[in-house]
C-alpha positions in Angstrom: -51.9 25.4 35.7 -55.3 24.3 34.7 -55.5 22.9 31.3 -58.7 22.4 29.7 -58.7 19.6 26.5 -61.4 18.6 24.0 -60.9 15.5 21.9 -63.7 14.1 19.9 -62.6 10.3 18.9 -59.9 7.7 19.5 -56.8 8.6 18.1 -57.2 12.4 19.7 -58.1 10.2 22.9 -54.8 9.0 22.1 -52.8 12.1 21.7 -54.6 14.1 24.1 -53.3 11.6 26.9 -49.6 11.7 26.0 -49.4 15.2 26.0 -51.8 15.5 29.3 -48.7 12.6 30.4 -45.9 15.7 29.2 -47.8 18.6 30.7 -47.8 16.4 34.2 -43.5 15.8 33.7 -42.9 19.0 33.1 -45.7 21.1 35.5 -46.2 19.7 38.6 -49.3 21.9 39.5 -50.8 20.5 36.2 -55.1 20.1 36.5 -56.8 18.6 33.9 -60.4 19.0 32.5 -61.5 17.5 29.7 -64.2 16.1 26.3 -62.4 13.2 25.9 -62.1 9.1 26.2 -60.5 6.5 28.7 -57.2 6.9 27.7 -57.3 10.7 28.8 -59.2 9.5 32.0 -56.2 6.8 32.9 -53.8 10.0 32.8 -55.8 11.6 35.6 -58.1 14.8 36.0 -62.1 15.2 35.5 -64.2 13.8 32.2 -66.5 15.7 31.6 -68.5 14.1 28.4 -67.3 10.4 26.9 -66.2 11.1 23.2 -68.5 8.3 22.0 -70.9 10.9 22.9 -69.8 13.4 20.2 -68.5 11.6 17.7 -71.0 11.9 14.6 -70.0 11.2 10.9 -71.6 12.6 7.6 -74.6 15.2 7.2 -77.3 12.2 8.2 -76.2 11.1 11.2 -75.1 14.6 12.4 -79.0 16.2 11.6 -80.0 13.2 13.4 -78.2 13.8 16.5 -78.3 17.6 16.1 -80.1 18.2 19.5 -77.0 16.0 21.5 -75.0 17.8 19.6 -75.7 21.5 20.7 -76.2 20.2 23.9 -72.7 19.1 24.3 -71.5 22.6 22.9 -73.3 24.4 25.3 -72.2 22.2 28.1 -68.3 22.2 27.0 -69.4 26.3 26.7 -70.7 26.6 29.8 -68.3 24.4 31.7 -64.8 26.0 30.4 -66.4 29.8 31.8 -67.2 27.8 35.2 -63.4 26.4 35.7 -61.9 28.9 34.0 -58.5 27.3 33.2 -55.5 29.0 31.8 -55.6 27.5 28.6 -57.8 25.5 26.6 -56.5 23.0 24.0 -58.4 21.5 21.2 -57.1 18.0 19.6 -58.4 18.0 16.2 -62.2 17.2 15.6 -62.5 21.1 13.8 -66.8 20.9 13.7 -66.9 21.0 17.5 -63.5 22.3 18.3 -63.6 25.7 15.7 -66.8 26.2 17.1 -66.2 26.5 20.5 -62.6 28.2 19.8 -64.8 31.6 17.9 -67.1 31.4 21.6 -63.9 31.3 23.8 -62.3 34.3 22.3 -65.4 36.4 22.1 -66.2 35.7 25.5 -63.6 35.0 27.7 -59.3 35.8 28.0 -58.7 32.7 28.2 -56.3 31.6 25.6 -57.0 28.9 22.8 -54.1 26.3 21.6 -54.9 23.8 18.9 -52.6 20.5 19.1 -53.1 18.3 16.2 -54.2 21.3 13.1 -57.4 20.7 11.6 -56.8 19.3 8.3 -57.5 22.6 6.4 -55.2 21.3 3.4 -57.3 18.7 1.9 -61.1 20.0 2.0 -62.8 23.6 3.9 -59.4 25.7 3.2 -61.6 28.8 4.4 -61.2 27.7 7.7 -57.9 29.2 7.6 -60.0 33.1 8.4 -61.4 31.1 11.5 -57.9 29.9 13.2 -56.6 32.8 12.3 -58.7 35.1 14.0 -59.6 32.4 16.9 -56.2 29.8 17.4 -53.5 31.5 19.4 -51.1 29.0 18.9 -51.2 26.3 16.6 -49.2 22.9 17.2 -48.4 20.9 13.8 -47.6 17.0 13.7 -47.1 16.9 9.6 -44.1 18.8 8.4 -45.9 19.5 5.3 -48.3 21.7 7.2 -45.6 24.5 7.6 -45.5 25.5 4.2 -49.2 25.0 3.9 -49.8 27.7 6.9 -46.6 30.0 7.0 -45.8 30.1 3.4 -49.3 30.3 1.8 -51.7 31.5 4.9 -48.8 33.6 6.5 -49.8 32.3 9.9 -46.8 31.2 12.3 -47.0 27.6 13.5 -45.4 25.3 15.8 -44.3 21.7 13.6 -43.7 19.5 17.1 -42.8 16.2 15.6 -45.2 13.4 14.8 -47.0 11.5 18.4 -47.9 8.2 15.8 -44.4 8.2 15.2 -43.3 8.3 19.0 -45.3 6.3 20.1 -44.8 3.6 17.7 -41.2 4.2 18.5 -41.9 3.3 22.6 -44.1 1.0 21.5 -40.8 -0.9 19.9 -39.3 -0.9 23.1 -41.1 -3.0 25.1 -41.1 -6.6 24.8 -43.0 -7.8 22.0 -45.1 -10.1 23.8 -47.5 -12.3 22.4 -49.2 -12.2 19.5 -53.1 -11.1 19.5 -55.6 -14.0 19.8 -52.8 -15.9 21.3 -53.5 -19.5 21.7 -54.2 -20.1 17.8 -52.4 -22.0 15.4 -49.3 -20.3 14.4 -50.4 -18.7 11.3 -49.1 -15.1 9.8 -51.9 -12.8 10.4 -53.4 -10.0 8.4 -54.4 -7.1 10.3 -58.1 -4.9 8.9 -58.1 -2.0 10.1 -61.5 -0.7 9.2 -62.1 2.9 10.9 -63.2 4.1 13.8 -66.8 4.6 13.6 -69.7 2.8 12.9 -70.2 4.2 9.6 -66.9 3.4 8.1 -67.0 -0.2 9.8 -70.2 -1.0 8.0 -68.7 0.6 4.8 -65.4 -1.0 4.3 -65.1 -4.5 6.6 -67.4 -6.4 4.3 -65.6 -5.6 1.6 -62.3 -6.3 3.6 -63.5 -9.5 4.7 -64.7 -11.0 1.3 -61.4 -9.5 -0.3 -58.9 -11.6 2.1 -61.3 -14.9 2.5 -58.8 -16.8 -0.4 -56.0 -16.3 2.0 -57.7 -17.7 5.4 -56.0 -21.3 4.6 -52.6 -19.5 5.0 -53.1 -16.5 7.4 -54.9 -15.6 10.1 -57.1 -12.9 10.0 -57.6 -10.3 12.5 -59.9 -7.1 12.6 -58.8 -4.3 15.2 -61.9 -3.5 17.3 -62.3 0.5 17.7 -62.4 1.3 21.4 -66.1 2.8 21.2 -67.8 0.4 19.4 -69.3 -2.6 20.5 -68.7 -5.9 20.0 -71.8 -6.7 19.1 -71.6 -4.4 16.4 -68.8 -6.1 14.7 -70.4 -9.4 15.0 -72.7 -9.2 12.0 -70.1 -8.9 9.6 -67.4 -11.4 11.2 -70.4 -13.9 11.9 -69.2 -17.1 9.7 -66.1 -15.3 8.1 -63.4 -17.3 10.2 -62.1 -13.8 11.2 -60.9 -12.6 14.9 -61.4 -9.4 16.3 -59.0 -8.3 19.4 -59.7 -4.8 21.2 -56.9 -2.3 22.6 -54.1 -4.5 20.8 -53.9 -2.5 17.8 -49.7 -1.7 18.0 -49.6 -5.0 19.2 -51.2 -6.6 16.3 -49.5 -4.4 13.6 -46.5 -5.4 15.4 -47.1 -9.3 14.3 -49.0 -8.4 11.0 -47.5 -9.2 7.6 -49.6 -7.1 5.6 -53.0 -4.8 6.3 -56.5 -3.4 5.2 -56.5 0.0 6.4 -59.3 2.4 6.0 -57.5 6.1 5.4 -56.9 8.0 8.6 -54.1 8.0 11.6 -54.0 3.9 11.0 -52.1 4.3 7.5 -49.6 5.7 9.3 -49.5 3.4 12.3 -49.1 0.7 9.8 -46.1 2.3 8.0 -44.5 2.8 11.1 -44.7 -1.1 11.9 -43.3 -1.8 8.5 -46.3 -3.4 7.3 -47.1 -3.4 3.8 -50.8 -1.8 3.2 -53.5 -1.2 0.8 -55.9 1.9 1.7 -59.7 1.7 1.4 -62.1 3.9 1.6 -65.8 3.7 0.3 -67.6 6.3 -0.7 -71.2 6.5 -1.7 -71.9 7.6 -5.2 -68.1 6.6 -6.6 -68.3 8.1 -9.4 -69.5 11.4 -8.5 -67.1 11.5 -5.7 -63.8 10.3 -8.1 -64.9 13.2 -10.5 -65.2 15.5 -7.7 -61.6 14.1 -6.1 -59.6 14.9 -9.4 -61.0 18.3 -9.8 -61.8 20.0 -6.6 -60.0 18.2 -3.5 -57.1 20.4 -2.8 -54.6 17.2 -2.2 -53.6 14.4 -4.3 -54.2 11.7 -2.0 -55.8 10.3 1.1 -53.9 8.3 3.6 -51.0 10.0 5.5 -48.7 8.2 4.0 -48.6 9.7 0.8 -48.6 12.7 1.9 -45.8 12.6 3.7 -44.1 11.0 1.0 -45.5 13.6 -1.4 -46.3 10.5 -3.4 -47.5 7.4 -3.9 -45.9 4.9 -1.8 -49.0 3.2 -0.7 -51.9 1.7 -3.0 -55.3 3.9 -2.6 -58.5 2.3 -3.3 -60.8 5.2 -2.9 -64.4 5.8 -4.4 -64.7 4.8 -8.1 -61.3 2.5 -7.7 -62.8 0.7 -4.4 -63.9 -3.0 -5.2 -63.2 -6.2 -3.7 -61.4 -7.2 -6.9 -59.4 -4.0 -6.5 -58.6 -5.1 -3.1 -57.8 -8.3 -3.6 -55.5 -8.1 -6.7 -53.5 -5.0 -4.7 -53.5 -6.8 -1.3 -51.4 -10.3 -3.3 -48.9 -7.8 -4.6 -47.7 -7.4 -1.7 -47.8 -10.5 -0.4 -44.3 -11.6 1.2 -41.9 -13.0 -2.2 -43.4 -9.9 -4.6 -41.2 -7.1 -5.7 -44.2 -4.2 -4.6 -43.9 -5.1 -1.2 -40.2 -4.3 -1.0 -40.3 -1.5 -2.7 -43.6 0.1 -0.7 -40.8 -0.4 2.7 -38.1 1.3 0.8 -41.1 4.2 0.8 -41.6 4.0 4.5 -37.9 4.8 5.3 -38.6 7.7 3.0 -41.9 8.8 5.8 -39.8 8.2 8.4 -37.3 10.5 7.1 -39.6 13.1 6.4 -40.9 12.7 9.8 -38.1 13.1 12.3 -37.0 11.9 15.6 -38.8 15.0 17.7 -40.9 14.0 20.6 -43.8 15.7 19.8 -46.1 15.8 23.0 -42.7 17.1 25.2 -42.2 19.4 22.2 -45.8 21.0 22.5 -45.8 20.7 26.4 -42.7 22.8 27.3 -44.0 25.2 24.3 -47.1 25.4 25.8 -45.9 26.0 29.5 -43.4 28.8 28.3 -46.1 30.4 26.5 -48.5 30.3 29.6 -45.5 31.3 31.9 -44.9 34.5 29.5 -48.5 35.1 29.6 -49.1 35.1 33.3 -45.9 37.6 33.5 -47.2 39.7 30.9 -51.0 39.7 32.6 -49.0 40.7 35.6 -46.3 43.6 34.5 
């Protein structure tokens, strides 16, 4: 079958590619087309557009690049009528991916399957009217999200298992190699994990930075490059800090980490998986405004996955008007190896792992997928 995929930054890269790696085990006449990064290329099939190319953050940067943006929609439009595949799956990224879900229903048959739900939960609820009328199928990765959908929306979803999970689990069984930076002194390393785009990098690793400099004499510390930003980017803030950056090691460096800066997103979890102890942080311009706003119109409790998994605080968030480097720093020694918190935040990650499962989620949405498909075609055929 021809499978069409749209994924608009690294961790859908990321996911996108392992399920593209299931589809192939369990359909041999699998062809791939795809919005996506290197990660989906290395699987096999045609790029169409890089996802550095799409990837936009806040209302300024998106009215800047409004003109690219549109012109990738119409492109992806355009090019998913031309191919016509049997299916076209969208990996999170909901601004693009909704979008382009309401123009494949009203103008083609082609069937749309969301892998990776928009996170409808936490902020834009009335998005639920959009998937509704434009998702066929809907594939879940947070068993919270099953209440969320089925119990309160009254729309039937597919809860697959977690891919961070999983892969972090394969991940574990490989040998664990050397550290990152390898060839430095033997030092414990803390790992800062400080988003994905350039926006969040220039928000929270100064912060990071200035929050862990007392602890350079003892530890090493090591910044996790994102895969589409580059390295000359990163290089006015690490300039004179003592810090090391490594790129496409992340797993590997959480692996060796004794505790992390994380900004909120996919990497809280990563980190929990790996047993490292964490603090969350996440700037926000005008704190105040956005704390207030937080406590009385966000439709969740927290930020980072974590939590809510857990359904409660089991990791330190340092969000908005609570973000400082004081803040960071005073959280980030409580945790410190010899300090009851950090003990007690694992205890809380066998509790996420729990919650979480053993399910492997990308062969849990491929053979889904390929029955529904199979189905279909007999249906289109009868």
């Amino acid at each position: 079958m021809k499978y069409y995929l749209i994924a608009g930054e690294a961790s859908g890269d990321l996911h996108a590619s392992r399920l593209m790696q299931s589809l192939s085990r369990q359909d041999a006449r699998a062809e791939f087309r795809f919005f996506g990064g290197d990660q989906m290329a290395a699987v096999g099939g045609t790029r169409v557009k890089h996802y550095r190319e799409l990837a936009y953050m806040g209302f300024v940067p998106v009215l800047l690049h409004l003109p690219t943006i549109l012109g990738n929609m119409r492109l992806c439009k355009r090019d998913i009528v031309a191919w016509q595949p049997d299916v076209v799956i969208l990996i999170d990224y909901p601004g693009f991916n909704l979008s382009i879900a309401k123009f494949v229903r009203e103008q083609t048959h082609i069937p749309v399957y969301y892998y990776i739900s928009p996170k409808i939960w936490a902020w834009k609820e009335h998005r639920i009217r959009n998937i509704k009328r434009d998702v066929d199928e809907l594939f879940s990765i947070l068993p919270f999200e099953v209440d969320f959908f089925e119990q309160k929306h009254h729309y039937p979803i597919h809860y697959v298992g977690n891919p961070t999970a999983q892969e972090v689990r394969e991940f574990g069984t490989l040998a664990p190699g050397s550290s990152p930076a390898a060839g430095a002194e033997a030092r414990p390393l803390i790992a800062l994990l400080a988003g994905s785009r350039k926006q969040e990098i220039r928000d929270n690793l100064p912060a990071m930075l200035e929050a862990v400099h007392h602890l350079q004499g003892q530890y090493r510390v090591v910044v996790a490059g994102a895969p589409s930003i580059e390295p000359s980017y990163y290089d006015r803030f690490l300039h004179g800090s003592g810090a090391e950056i490594v790129y496409d090691q992340t797993f590997s460096l959480l692996s060796h980490s004794t505790v992390a800066l994380v900004t909120s997103g996919t990497a809280t979890l990563e980190a929990a998986m790996f047993r490292v102890p964490q603090v969350v942080c996440y700037y926000t311009p005008l704190p105040r405004l956005y704390g207030w706003l937080k406590r009385h119109f966000l439709k969740v409790r927290f930020v980072s996955l974590v939590n809510l998994i857990a359904d409660r605080e089991v990791v330190r968030e340092l969000v908005a008007d609570t973000f400082s480097v004081d803040a960071i720093r005073r959280e980030l020694d409580a945790i410190l190896p010899g300090h009851p918190a950090r003990q007690t935040m694992l205890s809380g990650y066998d509790e996420v792992e729990r919650r979480l499962g053993q399910e492997n989620a990308p062969d849990n949405a491929a053979r889904i997928m390929i029955s529904l498909l199979f189905q279909k075609q007999s249906t289109d055929i009868a």
